[in-house]
C-alpha positions as CSV (number, residue, x, y, z in Angstrom):
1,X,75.2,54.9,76.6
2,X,76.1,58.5,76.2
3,X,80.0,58.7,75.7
4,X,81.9,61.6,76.8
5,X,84.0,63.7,74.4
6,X,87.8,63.9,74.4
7,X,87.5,67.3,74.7
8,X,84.7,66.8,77.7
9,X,87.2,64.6,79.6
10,X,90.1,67.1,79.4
11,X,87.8,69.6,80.8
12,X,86.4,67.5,83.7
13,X,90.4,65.8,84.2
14,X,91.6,69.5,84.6
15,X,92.3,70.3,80.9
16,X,95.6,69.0,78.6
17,X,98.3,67.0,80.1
18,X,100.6,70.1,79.3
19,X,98.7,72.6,81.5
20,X,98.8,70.7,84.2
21,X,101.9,70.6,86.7
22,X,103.5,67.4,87.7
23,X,103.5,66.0,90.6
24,X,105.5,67.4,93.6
25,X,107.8,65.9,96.1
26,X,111.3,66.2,97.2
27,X,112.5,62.9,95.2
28,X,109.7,62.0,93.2
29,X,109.5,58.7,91.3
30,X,109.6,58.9,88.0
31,X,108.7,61.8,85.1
32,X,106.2,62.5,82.5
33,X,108.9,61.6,80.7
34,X,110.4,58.5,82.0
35,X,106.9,56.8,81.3
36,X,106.6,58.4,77.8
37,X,109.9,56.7,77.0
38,X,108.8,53.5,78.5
39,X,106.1,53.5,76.6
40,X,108.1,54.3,73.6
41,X,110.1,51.3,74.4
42,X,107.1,48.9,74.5
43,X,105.4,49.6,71.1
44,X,109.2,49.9,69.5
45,X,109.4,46.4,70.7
46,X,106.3,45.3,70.8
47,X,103.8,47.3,68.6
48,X,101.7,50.0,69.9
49,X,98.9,47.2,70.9
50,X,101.1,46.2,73.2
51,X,100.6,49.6,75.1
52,X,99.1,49.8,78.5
53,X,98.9,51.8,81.5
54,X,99.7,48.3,83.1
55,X,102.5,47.6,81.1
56,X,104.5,50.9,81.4
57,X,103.9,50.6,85.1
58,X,105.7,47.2,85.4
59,X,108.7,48.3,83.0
60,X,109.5,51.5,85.2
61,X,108.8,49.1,88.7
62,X,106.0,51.0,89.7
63,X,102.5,50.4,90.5
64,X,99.8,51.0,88.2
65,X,97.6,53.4,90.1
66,X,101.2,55.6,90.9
67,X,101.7,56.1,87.4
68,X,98.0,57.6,87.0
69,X,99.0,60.9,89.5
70,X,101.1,61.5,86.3
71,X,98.7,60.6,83.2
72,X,95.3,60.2,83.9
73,X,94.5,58.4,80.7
74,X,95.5,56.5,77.8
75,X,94.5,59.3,75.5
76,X,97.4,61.5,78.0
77,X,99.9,58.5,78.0
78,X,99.3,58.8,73.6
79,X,99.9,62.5,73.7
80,X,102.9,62.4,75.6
81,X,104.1,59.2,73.0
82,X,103.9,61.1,70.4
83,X,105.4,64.2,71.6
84,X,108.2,62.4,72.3
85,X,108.9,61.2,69.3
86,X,108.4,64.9,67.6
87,X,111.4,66.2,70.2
88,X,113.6,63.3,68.6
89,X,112.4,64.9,65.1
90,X,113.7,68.5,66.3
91,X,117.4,69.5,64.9
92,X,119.3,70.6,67.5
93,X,120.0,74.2,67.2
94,X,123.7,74.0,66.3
95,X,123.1,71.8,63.6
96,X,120.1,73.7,61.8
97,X,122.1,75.6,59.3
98,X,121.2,78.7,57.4
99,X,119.2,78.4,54.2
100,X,116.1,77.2,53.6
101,X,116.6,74.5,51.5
102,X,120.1,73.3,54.1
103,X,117.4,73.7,56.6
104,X,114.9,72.0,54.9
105,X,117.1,68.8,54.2
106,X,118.3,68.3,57.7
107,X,114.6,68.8,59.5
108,X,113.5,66.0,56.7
109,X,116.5,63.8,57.5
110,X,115.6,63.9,61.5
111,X,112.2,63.2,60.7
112,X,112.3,60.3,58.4
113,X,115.1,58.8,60.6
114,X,112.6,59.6,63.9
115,X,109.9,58.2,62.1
116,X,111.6,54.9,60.4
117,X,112.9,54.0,64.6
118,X,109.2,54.6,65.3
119,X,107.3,54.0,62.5
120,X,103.5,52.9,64.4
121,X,104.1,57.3,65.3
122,X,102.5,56.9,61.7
123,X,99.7,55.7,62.4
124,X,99.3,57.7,65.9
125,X,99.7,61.3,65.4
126,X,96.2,62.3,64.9
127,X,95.2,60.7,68.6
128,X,97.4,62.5,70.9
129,X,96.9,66.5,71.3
130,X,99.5,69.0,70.0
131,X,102.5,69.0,72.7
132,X,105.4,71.3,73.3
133,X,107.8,69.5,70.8
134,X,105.6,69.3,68.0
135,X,105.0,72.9,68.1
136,X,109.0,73.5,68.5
137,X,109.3,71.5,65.1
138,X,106.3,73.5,63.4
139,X,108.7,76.7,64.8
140,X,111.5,75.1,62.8
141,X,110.2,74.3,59.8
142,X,108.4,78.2,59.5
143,X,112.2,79.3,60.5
144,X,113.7,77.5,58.1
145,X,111.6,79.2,54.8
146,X,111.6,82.5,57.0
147,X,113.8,84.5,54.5
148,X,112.0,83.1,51.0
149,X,109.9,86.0,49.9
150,X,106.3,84.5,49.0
151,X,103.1,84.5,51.0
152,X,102.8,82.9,54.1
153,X,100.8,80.0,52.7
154,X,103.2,79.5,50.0
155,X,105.4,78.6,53.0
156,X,103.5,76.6,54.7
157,X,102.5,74.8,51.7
158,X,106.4,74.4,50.8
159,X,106.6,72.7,54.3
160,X,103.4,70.6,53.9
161,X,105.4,69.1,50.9
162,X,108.3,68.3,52.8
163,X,106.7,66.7,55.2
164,X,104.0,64.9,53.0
165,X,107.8,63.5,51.3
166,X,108.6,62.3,54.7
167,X,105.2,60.5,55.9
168,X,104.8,59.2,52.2
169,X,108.8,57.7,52.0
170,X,108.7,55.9,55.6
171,X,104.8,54.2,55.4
172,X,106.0,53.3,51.7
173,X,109.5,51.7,53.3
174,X,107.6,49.8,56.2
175,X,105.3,48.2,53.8
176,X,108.1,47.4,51.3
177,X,110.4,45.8,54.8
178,X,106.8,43.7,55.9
179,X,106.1,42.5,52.1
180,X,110.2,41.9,51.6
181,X,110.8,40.0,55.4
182,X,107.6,37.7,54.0
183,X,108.4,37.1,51.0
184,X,106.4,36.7,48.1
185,X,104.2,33.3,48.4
186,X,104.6,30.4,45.6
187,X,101.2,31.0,43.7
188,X,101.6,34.8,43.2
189,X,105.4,33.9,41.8
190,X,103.3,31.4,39.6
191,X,101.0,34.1,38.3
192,X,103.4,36.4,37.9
193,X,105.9,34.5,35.8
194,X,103.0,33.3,34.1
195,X,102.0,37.0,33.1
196,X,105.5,38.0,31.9
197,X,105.8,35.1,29.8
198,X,102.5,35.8,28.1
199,X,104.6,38.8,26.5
200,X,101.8,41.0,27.6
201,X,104.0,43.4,29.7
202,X,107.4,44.1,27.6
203,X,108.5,46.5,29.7
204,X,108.1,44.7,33.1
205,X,109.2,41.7,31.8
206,X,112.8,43.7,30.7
207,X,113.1,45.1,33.9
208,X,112.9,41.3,35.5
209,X,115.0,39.9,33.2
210,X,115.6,36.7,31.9
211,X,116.3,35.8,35.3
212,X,113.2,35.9,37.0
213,X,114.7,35.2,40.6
214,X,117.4,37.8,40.3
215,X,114.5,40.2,39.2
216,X,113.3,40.0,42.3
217,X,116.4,40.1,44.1
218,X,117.2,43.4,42.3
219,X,113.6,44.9,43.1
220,X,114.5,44.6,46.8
221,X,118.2,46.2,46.1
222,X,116.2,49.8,44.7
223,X,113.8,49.7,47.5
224,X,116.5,49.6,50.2
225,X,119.4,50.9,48.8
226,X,121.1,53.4,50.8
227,X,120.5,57.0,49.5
228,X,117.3,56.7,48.6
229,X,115.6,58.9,50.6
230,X,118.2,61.7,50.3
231,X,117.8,61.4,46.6
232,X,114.2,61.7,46.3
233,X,114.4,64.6,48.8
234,X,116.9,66.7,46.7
235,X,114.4,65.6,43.8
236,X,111.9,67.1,45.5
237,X,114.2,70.7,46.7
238,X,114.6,70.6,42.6
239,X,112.0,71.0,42.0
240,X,110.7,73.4,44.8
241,X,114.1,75.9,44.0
242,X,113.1,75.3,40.7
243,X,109.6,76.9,41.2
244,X,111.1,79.9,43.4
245,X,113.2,80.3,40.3
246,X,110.7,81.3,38.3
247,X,108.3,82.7,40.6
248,X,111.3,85.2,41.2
249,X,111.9,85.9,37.3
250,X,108.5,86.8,36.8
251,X,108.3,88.9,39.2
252,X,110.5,91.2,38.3
């Protein structure tokens, strides 16, 4: 059977959730955004699988077919998700300070925090369309290199890295928490004890120690130990200042 486009059904629904007004009364209900956060709250708690139309409706106390004169569709419900999260990425404007790389730090610092409270967003932006926050935060982010003197696509490329720190850092830290709240099972401890102690791998086996348990223990200490992030990040402005450096000394 012939499947309408996403782009077909926001034509025929009246176009993008934003464009759209919502609806009117004198006291009405609830808000876009009381049953984005609802939803929020749900695949925090939950996972996003948990999601539904049905769901949200009996969190907020309302019936299901009410909440559809807001969102029409799971695709809407999905965009407005995920521009909620991007409006808890945006630094409020008191606290964006001047300088890119200043700048840079603290848009990265909202995001990864944003991100690591939400972290199926992940997994999620590419489904829901482009809403009012996420283009706030793109505003940002081209505010904050606005004074560096090289191309535009140099800047947006300096963002892109940023950002590709940020994505990379929390789906990295989620897998490390799942792998870490499991634990490692008995027969891969086997094999791997079993590997080190072939004398195969000197330098693994020196990082483990001749304690193999307190190895481990210590692995989970570097993946979660606080600072990380902020010290990859300035690893990463290092390097970017670094590159502006030079660019600058050969220019002249």
């Amino acid at each position: 059977m012939y499947e309408m486009s996403s782009e077909s059904k926001e034509q025929e629904e009246g176009g993008l959730v934003w464009l759209r007004q919502e609806p009117q009364s004198r006291r009405p209900s609830h808000t876009r955004a009381d049953i984005a956060r609802a939803a929020l709250a749900i695949a925090d708690e939950e996972g996003f699988e948990a999601v539904s139309m049905r769901r949200v409706a009996r969190r907020l106390e309302a019936g299901t077919m009410t909440l559809y004169h807001y969102v029409r569709s799971k695709d809407e419900l999905i965009t407005l998700m995920v521009d909620e999260v991007m409006g808890e990425v945006l630094v409020p404007e008191a606290k964006l300070a001047s300088g890119w790389r200043p700048a840079l730090t603290a848009i990265a610092q909202r995001s990864w925090e944003a991100f690591s409270r939400h972290r199926w967003a992940l997994d999620r932006l590419g489904d829901g369309r482009p809403g009012p926050n996420g283009l706030r935060h793109f505003e940002q982010s081209l505010t904050a290199v606005a004074e560096l003197e090289v191309p535009t696509a140099e800047k947006f490329e300096l963002i892109s890295l940023i950002d590709d720190y940020v994505f990379g850092f929390c789906l990295r830290e989620a897998q490390e928490r799942e792998e870490h709240r499991r634990g490692w099972p008995p027969e891969f401890r086997e094999f791997l004890q079993h590997e080190l102690d072939s004398g195969a791998y000197p330098e693994v086996q020196s990082f483990f120690g001749a304690d193999f348990d307190a190895g481990v223990e210590r692995i989970g200490e570097l993946l979660f130990g606080k600072g990380r992030f902020e010290r990859g990040l300035e690893r990463l402005l290092d390097g970017i200042e670094l590159g502006l450096e030079r660019r600058a000394a050969g220019d002249r």
